[in-house]
BALOBA-1460 file (C-alpha; in Angstrom, 3 decimals):
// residues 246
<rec num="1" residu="x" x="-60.956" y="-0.759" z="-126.827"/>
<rec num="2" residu="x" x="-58.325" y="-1.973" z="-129.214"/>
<rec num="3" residu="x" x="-58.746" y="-6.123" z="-129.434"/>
<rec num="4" residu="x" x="-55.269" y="-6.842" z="-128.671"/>
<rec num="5" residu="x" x="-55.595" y="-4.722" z="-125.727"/>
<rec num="6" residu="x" x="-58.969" y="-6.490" z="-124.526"/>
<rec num="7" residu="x" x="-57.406" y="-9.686" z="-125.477"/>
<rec num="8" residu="x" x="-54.496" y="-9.272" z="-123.163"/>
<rec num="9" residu="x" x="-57.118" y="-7.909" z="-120.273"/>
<rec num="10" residu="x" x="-58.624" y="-11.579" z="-120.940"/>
<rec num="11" residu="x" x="-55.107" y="-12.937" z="-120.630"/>
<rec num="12" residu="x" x="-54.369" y="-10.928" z="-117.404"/>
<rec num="13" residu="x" x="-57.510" y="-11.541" z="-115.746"/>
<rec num="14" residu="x" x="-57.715" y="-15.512" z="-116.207"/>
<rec num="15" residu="x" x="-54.521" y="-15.670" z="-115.298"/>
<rec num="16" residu="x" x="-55.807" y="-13.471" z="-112.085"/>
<rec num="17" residu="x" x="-58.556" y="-16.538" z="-111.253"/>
<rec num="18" residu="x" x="-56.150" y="-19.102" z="-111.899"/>
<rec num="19" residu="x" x="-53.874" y="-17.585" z="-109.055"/>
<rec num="20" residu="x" x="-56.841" y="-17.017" z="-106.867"/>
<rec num="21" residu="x" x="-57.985" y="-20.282" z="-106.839"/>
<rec num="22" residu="x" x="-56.680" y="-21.350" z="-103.412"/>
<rec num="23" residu="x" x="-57.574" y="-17.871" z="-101.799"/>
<rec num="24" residu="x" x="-60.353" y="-18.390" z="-99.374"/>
<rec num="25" residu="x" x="-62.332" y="-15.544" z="-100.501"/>
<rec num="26" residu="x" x="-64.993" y="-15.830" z="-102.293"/>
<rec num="27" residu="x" x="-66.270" y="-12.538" z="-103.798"/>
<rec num="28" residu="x" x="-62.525" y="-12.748" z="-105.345"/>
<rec num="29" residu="x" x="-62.858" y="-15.756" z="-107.015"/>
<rec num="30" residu="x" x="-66.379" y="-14.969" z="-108.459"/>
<rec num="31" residu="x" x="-65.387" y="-11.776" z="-110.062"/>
<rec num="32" residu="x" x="-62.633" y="-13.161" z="-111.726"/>
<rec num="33" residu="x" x="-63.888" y="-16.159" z="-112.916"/>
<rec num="34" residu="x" x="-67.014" y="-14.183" z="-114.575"/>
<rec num="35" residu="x" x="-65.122" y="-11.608" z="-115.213"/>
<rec num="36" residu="x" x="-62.910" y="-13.025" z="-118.034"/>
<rec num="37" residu="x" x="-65.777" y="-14.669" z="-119.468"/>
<rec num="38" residu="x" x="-67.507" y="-10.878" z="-119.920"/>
<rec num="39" residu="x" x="-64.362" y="-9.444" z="-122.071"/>
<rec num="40" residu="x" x="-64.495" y="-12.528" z="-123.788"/>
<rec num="41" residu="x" x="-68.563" y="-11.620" z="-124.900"/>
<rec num="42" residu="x" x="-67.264" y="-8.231" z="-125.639"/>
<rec num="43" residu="x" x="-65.114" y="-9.569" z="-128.110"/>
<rec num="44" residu="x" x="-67.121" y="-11.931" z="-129.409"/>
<rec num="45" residu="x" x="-69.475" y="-8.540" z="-130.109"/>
<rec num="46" residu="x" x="-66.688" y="-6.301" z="-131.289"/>
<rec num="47" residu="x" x="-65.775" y="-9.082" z="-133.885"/>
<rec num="48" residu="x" x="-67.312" y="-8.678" z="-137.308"/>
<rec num="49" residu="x" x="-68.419" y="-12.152" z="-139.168"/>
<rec num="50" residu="x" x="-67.977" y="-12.053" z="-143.742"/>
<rec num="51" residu="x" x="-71.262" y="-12.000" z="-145.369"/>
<rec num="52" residu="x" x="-74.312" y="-12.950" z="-143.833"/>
<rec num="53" residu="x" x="-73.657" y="-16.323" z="-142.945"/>
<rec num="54" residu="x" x="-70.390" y="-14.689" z="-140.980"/>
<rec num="55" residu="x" x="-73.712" y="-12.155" z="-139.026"/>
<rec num="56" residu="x" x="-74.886" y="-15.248" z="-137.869"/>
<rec num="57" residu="x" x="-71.999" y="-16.757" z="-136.882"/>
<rec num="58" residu="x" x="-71.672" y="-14.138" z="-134.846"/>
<rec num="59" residu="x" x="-74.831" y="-14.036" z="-133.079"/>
<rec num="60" residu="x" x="-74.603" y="-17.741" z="-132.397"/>
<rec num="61" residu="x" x="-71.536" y="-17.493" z="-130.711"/>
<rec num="62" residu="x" x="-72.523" y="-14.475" z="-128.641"/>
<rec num="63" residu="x" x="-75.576" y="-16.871" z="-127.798"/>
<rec num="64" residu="x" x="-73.437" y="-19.663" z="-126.406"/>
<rec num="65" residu="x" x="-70.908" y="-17.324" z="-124.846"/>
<rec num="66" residu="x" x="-73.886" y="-16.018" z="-122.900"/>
<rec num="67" residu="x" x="-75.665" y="-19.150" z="-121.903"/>
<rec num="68" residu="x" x="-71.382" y="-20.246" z="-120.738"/>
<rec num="69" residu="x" x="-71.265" y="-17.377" z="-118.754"/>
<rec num="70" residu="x" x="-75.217" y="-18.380" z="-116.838"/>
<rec num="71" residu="x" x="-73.991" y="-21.812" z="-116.477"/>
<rec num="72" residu="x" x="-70.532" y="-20.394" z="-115.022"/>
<rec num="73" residu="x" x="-72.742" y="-18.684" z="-112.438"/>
<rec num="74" residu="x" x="-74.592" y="-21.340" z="-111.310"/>
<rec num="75" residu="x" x="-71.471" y="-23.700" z="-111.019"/>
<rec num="76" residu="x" x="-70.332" y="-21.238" z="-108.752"/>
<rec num="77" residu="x" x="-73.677" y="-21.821" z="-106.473"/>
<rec num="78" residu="x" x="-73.173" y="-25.289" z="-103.977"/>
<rec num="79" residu="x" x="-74.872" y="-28.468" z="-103.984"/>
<rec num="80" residu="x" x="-76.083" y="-30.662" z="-106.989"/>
<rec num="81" residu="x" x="-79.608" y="-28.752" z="-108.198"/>
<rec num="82" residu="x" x="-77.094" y="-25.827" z="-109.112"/>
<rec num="83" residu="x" x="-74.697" y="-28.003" z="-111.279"/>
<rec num="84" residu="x" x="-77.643" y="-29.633" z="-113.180"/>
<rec num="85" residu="x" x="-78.769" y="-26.169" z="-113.847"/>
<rec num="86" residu="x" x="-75.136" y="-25.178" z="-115.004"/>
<rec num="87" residu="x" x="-75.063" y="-28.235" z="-116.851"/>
<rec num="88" residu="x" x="-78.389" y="-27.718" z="-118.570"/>
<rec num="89" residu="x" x="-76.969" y="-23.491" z="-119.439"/>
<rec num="90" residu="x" x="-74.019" y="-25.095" z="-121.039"/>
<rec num="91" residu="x" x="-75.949" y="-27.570" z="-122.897"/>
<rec num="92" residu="x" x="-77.702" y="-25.038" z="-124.413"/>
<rec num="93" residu="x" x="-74.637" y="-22.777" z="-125.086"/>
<rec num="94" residu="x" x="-73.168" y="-26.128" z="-127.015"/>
<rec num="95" residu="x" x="-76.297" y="-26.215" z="-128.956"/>
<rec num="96" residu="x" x="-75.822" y="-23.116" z="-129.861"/>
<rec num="97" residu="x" x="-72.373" y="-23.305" z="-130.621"/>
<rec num="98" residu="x" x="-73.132" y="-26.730" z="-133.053"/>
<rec num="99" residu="x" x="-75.741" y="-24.239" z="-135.039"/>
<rec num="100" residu="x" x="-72.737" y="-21.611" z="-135.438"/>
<rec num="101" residu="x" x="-70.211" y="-24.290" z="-136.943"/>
<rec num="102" residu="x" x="-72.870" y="-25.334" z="-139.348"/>
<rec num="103" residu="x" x="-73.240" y="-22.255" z="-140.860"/>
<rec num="104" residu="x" x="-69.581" y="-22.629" z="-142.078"/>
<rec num="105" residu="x" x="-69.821" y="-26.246" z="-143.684"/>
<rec num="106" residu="x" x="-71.846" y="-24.305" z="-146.814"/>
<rec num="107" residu="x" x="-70.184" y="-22.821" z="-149.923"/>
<rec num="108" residu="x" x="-67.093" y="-24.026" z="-150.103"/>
<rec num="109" residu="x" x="-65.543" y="-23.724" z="-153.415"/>
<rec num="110" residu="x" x="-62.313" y="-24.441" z="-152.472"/>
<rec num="111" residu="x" x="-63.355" y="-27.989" z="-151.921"/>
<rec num="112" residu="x" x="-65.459" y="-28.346" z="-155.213"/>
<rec num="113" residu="x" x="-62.892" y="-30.843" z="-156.779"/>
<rec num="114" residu="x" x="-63.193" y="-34.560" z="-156.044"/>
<rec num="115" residu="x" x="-59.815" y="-35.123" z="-153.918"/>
<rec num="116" residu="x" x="-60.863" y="-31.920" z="-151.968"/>
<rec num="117" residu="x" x="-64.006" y="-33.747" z="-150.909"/>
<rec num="118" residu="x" x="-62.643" y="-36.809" z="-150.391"/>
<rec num="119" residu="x" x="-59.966" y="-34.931" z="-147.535"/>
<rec num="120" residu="x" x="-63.218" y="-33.209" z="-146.630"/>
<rec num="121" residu="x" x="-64.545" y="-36.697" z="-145.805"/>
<rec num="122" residu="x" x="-61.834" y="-38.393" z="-144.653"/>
<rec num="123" residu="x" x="-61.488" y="-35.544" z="-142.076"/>
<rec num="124" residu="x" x="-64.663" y="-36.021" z="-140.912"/>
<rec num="125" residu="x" x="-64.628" y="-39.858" z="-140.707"/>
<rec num="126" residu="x" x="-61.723" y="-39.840" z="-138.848"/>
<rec num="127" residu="x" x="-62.419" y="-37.319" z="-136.377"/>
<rec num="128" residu="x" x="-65.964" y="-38.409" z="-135.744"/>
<rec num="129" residu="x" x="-64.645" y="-41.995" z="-135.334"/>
<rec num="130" residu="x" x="-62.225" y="-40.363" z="-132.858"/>
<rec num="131" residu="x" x="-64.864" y="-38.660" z="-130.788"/>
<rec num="132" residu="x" x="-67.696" y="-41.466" z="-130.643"/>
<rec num="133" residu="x" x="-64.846" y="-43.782" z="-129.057"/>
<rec num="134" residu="x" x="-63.531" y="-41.235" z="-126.060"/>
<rec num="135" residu="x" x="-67.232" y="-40.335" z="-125.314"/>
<rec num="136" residu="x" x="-67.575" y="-43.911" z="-124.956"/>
<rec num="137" residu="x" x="-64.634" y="-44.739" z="-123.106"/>
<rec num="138" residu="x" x="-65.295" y="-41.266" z="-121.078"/>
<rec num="139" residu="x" x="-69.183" y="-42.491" z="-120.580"/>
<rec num="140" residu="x" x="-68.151" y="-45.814" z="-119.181"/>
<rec num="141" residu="x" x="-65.708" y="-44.887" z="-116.839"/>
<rec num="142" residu="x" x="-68.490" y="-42.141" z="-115.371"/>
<rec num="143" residu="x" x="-71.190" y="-44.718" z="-115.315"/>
<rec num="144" residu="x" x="-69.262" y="-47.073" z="-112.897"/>
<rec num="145" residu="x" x="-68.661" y="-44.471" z="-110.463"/>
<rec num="146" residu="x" x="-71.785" y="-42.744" z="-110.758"/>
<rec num="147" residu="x" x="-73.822" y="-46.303" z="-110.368"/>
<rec num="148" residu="x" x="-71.700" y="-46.829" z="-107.256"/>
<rec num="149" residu="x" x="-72.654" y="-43.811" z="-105.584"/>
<rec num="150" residu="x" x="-76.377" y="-43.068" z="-104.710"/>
<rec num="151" residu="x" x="-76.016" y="-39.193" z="-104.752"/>
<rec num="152" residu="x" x="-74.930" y="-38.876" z="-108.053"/>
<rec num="153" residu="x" x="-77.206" y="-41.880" z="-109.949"/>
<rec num="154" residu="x" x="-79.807" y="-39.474" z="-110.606"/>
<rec num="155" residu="x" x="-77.260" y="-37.221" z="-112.949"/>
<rec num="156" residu="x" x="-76.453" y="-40.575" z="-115.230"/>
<rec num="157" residu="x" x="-79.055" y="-39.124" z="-117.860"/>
<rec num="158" residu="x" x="-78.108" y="-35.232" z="-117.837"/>
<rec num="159" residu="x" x="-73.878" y="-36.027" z="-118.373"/>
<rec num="160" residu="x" x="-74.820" y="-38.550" z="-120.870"/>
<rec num="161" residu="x" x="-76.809" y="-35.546" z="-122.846"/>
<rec num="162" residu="x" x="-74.278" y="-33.478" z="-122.371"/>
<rec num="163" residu="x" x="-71.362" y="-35.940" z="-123.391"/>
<rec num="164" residu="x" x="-73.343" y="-36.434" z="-126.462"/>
<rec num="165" residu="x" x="-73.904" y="-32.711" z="-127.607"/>
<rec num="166" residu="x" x="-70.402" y="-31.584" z="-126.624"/>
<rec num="167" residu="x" x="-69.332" y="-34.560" z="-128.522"/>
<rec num="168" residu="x" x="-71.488" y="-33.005" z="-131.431"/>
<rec num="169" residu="x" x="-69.976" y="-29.718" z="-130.694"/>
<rec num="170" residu="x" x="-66.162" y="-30.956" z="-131.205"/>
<rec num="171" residu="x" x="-67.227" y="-32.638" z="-134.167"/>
<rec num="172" residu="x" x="-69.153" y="-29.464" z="-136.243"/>
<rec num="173" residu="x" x="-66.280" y="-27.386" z="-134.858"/>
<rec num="174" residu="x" x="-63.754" y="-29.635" z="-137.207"/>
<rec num="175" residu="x" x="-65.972" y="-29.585" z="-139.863"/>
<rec num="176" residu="x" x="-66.221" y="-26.183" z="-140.368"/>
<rec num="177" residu="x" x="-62.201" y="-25.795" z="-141.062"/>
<rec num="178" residu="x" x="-61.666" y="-23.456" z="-138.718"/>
<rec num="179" residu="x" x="-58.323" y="-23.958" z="-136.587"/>
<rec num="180" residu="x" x="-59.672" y="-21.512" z="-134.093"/>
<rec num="181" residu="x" x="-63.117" y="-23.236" z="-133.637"/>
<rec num="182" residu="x" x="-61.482" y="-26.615" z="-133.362"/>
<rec num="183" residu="x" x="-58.879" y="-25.664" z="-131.206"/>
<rec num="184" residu="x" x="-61.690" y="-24.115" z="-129.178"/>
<rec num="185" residu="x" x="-64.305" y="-26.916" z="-129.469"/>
<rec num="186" residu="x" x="-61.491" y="-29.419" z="-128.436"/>
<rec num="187" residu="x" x="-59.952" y="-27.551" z="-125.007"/>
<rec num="188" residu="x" x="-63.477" y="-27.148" z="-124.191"/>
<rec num="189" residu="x" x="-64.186" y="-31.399" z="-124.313"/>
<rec num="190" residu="x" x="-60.838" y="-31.039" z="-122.507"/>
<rec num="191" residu="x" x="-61.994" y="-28.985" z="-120.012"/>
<rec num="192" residu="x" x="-65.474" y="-30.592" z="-119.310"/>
<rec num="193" residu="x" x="-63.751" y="-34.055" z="-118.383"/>
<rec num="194" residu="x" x="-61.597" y="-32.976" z="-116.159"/>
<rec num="195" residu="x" x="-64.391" y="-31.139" z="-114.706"/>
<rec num="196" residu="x" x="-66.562" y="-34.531" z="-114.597"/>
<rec num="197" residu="x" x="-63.648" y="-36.652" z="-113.738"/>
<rec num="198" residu="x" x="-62.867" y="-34.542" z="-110.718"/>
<rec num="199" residu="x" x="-66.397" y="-34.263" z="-109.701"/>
<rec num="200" residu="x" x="-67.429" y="-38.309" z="-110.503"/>
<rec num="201" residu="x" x="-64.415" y="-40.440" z="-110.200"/>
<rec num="202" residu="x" x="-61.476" y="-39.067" z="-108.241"/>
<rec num="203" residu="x" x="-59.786" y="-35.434" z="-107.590"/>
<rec num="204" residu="x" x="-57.365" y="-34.372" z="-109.788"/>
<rec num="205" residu="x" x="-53.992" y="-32.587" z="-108.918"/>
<rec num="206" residu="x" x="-53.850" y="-28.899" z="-109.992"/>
<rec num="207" residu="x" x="-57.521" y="-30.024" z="-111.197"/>
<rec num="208" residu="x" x="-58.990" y="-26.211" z="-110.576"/>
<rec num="209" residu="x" x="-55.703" y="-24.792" z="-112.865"/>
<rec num="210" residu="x" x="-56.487" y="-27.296" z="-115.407"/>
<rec num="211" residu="x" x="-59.789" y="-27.091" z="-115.632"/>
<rec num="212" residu="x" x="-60.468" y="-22.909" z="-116.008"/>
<rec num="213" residu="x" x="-56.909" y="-22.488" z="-117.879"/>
<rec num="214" residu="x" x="-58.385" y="-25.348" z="-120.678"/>
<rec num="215" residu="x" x="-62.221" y="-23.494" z="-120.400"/>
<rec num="216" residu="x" x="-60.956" y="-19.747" z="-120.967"/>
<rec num="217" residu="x" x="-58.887" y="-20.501" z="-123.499"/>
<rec num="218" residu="x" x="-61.349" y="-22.597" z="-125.192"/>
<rec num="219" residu="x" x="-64.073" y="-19.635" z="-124.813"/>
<rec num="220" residu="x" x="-61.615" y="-16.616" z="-126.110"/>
<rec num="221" residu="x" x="-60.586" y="-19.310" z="-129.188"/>
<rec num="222" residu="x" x="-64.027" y="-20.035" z="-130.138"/>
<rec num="223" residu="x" x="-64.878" y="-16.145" z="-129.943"/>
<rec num="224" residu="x" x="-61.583" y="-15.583" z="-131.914"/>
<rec num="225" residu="x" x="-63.181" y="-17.882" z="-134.870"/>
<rec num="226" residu="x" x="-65.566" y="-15.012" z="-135.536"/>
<rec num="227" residu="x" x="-63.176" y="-13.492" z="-137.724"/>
<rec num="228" residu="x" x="-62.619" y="-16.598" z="-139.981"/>
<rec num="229" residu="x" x="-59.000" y="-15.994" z="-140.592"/>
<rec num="230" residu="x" x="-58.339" y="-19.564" z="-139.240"/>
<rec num="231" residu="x" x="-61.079" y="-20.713" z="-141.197"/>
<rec num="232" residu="x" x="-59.295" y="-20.041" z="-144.780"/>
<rec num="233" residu="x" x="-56.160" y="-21.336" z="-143.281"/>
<rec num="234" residu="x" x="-57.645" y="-24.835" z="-142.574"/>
<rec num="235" residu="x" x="-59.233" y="-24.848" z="-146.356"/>
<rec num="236" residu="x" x="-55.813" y="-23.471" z="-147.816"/>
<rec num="237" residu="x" x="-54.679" y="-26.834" z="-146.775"/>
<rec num="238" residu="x" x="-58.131" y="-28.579" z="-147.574"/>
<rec num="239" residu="x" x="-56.665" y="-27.028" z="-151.044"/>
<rec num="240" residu="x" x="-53.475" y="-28.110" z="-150.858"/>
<rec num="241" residu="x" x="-53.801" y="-31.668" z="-150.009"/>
<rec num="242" residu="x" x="-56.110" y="-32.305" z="-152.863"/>
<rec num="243" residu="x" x="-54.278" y="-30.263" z="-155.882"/>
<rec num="244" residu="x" x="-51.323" y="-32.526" z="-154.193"/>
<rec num="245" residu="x" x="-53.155" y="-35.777" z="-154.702"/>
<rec num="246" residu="x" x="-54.285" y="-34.619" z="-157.879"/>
């Protein structure tokens, strides 16, 4: 299938859960809610990565769009031993997704001159400063309610792992200049706390539309950053900014 095509199919269909949402029936709303997330792994498989390091890219991604899509499935599943499960799938998908940003921080010629390291630095400075203080703000606001309520004490440890790896996930996503990726990596931190806010500290209005619009775009973005057309876009200004300063 042509990607535009299967891109708008993803479109259609997300927008398809999004409106089923407050339908009480439930074989409807787990079809579409996986089913988005399956064109999105056919994608992510029809994409082609440069060079070897662009192979593994690849198969990285695949891996964390397939661990998303288990922990999807048990989210759908009641009661709290099937979201620590779905928590621990997407943990591993981040993980996953951290080792598939990586692979982009190497060889990087365009960033071989001192002010084009110094950006490359001041980037990451900045943006890691940025994420260490709303995990921490996030984190502490969690903790109070979670401490207050005996049912959900026991899940302190698990969203404090996964705070800190989706943290890490935002973070590598920046790093490896691709617009895609971040934008990606960044609706997905979106989408996670107003998943835990919802679930720890108080419902959200519209929180179900907010929550899978933010998750499925952050999935088809990060697949998207297979081919790493946003990736030479984000150095071009890397580039820029330093022969500037220069």
């Amino acid at each position: 299938m042509d990607k535009k095509r299967l891109i708008t199919l993803i479109v259609l269909t997300a927008m398809v859960h999004l409106a089923t949402l407050s339908v009480d029936q439930q074989w409807l709303h787990w079809l579409f809610k996986l089913l988005p997330m399956a064109l999105i792994i056919v994608l992510a498989a029809a994409s082609s990565g440069d060079g070897r390091h662009g192979s593994v890219y690849r198969k990285l991604v695949l891996a964390g769009l397939v661990f998303s899509i288990g922990g999807d499935t048990f989210l759908l599943l009641p009661n709290d031993p099937w979201f620590v499960y779905g928590l621990g799938s997407f943990l591993v998908g981040h993980l996953f997704y951290v080792a598939a940003m990586m692979t982009r921080w190497r060889g990087r010629s365009e960033l071989k001159n001192k002010e084009g390291k110094r950006h490359g630095m001041a980037i990451g400075f900045t943006s890691g400063i940025l994420i260490v203080g709303y995990s921490l703000a996030l984190g502490s606001r969690f903790y109070d309610s979670m401490m207050a309520d005996d049912s959900q004490k026991g899940l302190w440890i698990p969203v404090v792992v996964y705070i800190v790896v989706i943290g890490a996930m935002g973070w590598s996503a920046i790093m490896s200049r691709s617009v895609l990726a971040a934008g990606g990596a960044l609706l997905f931190i979106a989408s996670d706390s107003l998943l835990a806010w919802n679930k720890f500290v108080g419902e959200l209005q519209f929180a179900g539309v907010l929550i899978m619009a933010t998750y499925f775009a952050a999935q088809l973005l990060i697949a998207s950053s297979i081919e790493r057309g946003g990736e030479r876009r984000m150095l071009q200004k890397d580039a820029s900014a330093a022969s500037h300063n220069g």
